[in-house]
C-alpha positions as CSV (number, residue, x, y, z in Angstrom):
1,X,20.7,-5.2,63.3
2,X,23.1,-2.6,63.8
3,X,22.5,0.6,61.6
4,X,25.2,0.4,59.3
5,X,23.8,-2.6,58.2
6,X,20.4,-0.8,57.8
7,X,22.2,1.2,55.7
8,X,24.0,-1.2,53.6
9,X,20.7,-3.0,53.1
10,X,18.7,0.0,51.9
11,X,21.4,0.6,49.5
12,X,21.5,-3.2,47.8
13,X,18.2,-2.1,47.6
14,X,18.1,0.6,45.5
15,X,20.6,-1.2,43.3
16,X,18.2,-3.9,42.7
17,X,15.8,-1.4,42.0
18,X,17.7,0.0,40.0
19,X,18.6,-3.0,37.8
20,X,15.0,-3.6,37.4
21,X,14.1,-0.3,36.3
22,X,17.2,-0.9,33.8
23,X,15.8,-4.3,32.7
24,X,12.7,-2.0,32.2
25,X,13.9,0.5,30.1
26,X,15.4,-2.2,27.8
27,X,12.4,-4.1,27.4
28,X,10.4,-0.2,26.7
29,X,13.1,0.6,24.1
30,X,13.2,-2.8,22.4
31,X,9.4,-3.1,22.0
32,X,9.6,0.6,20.4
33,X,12.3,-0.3,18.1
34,X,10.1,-3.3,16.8
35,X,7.0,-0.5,16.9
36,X,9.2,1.5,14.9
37,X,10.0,-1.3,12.3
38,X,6.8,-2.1,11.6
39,X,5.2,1.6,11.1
40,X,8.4,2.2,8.2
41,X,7.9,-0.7,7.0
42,X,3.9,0.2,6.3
43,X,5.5,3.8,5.9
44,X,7.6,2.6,2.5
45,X,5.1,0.4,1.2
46,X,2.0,2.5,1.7
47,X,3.0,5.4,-1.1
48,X,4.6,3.0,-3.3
49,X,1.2,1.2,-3.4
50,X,-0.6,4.6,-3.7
51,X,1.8,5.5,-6.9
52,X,0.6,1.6,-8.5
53,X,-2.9,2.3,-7.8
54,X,-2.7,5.7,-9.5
55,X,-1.2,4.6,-12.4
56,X,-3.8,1.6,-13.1
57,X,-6.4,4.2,-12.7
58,X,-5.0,6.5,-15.3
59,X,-4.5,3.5,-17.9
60,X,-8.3,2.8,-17.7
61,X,-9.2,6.5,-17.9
62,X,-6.6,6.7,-21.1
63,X,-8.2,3.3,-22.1
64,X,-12.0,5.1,-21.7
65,X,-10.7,8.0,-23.5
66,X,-9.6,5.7,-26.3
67,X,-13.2,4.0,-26.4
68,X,-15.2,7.3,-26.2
69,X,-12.9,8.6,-29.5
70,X,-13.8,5.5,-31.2
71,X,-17.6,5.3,-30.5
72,X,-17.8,8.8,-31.7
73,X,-16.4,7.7,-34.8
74,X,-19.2,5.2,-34.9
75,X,-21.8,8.0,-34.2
76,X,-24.0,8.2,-37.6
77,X,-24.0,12.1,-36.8
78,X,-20.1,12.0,-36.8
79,X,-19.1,14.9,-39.2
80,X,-16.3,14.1,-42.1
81,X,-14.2,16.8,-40.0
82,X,-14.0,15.5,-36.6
83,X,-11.1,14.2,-35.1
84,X,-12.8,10.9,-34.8
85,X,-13.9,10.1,-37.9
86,X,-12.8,7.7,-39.8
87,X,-14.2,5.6,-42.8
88,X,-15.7,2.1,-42.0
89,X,-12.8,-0.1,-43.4
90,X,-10.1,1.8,-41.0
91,X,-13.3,1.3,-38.3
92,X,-12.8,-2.0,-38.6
93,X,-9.0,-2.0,-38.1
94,X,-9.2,0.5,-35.4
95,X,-11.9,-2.0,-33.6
96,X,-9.8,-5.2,-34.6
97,X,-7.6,-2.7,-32.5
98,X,-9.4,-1.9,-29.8
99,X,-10.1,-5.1,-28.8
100,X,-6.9,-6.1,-28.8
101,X,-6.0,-3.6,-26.1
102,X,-9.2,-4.2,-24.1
103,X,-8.4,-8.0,-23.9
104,X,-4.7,-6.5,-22.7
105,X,-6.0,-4.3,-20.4
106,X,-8.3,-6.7,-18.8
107,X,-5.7,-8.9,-18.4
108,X,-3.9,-6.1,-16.7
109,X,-7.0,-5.3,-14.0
110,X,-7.0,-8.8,-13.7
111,X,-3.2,-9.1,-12.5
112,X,-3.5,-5.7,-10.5
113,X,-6.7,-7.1,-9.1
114,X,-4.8,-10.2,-7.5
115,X,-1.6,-8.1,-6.8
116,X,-3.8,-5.4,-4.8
117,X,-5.3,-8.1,-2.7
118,X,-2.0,-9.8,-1.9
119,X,-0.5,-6.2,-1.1
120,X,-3.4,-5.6,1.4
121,X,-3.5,-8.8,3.5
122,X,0.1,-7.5,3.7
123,X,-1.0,-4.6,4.9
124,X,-3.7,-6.2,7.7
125,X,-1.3,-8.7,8.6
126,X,1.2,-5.7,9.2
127,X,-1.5,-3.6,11.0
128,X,-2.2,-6.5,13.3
129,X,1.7,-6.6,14.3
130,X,1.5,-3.0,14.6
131,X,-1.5,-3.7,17.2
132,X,0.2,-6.5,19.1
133,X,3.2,-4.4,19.0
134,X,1.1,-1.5,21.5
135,X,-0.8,-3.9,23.4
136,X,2.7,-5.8,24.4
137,X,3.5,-2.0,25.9
């Protein structure tokens, strides 16, 4: 083989090389694009979770506050000019009331209860992409 054709040869080489290293490159960027999908996607629904959670927290601390005010009211020792007090036929009304809104409220836990669970096998099942995602790198 003459050298020109040495030449010639070497260079068809390096352009297969460089396909391949192409071909590479492509398969790296598409695998970091779907990487990328996945973390926004947990990125968006993280917070908005956070926000829900939050919110149910601060209806049972309102709903605790609401309790504590009535069972001071109850309280024997529960002075005429207290905030609380009320006489026993509005205590009755106010506990007709209150259970009402405890009945509604754990409704409510029981609804965000099943709605948190959902959200998080979301969650795992979008962690575990995120995983296979890096081990397909």
């Amino acid at each position: 083989m003459d050298e020109l054709q040495q030449l010639k040869q070497e260079s068809e080489q390096w352009r297969a090389d460089h396909l391949r290293w192409l071909a590479d490159a492509d398969s790296w960027t598409h695998h970091t694009q779907r990487l990328i999908a996945v973390l926004h996607k947990l990125e968006r629904s993280l917070p908005e979770h956070t926000a829900k959670l939050d919110q149910h927290v601060e209806l049972i601390m309102q709903h605790e506050e609401t309790i504590n005010r009535y069972e001071c009211g109850l309280d024997p020792n529960c002075m005429t000019s207290c905030d609380s007090y009320i006489n026993l036929e509005k205590q009755r009304a106010f506990h007709d009331r209150l259970r009402k809104l405890h009945l509604k409220m754990q409704l409510h836990h029981q609804q965000f209860s099943e709605q948190y669970k959902n959200q998080m096998t979301i969650f795992y099942q979008q962690a575990q992409q995120l995983m296979q995602e890096i081990t397909e790198l």
